[in-house]
C-alpha positions in Angstrom: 0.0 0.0 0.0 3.1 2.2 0.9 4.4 3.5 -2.6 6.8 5.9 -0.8 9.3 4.1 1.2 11.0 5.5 3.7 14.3 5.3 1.8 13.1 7.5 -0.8 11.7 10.5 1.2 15.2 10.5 2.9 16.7 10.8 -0.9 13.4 13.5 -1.1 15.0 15.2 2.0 18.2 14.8 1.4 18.2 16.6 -2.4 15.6 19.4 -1.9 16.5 20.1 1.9 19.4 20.7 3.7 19.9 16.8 4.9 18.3 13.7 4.8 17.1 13.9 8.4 15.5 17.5 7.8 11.8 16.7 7.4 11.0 20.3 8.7 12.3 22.2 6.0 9.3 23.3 3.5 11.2 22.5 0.6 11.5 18.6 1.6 7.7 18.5 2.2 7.2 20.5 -0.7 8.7 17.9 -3.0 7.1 14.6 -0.9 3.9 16.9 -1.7 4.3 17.0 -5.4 5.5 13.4 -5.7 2.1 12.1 -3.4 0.1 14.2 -6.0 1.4 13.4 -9.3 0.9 10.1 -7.8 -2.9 10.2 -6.7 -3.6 12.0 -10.3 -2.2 8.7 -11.7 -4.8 6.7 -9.9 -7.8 9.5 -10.6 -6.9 9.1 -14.4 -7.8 5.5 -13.8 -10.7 5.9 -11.4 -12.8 8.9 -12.0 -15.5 8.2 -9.5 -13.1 7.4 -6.7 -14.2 10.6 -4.6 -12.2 9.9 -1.5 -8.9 9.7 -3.2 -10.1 13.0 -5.1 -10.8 14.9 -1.9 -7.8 13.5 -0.6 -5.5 15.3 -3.4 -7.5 18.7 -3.1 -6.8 19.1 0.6 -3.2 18.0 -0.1 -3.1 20.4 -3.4 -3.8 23.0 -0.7 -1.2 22.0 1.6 1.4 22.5 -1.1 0.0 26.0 -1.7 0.4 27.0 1.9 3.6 26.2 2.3 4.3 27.7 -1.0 2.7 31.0 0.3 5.0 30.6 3.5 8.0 29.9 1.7 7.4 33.3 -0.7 6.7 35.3 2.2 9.6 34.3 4.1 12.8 33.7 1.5 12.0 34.3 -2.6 14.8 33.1 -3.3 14.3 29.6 -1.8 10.4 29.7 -3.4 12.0 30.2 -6.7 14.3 27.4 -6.6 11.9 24.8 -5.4 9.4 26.4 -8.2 12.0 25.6 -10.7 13.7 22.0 -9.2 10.1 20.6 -9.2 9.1 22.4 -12.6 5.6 23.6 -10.8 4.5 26.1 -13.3 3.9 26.3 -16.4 
């Protein structure tokens, strides 16, 4: 059930934060964000009527915003990269 292992958000942490063990920083949770959603779009391309999943990704879409909006307020410079390592916008 687990598609994220426990290895791979420490390679999550460790290349968008400042260490592996840094699971505070926004930009690690930031990244494990984007990689949990372009995952549960997968699955909603598969199964449209699957409504939990669906709500699942919009409150998680919005916890990516958030700490979007935090990261913007508090350092630009650090919002841009992570904008640009994870290729968010278009």
């Amino acid at each position: 059930m687990n598609y994220l292992t426990a290895e791979q958000k420490q390679e999550f942490f460790k290349q968008y934060g400042k260490s592996n063990t840094d699971t505070g920083s926004p930009e690690g949770q930031i990244a494990i964000f984007s990689h949990r959603i372009s995952h549960l779009t997968e699955h909603l391309k598969k199964n449209r009527k699957d409504y939990a999943t669906q709500r699942s990704l919009l409150k998680l879409v919005g916890k990516r915003r958030r700490l979007l909006d935090y990261l913007k307020d508090r350092d630009i410079e650090r919002y841009r990269a992570i904008i640009k390592a994870l290729n968010l916008r278009k």
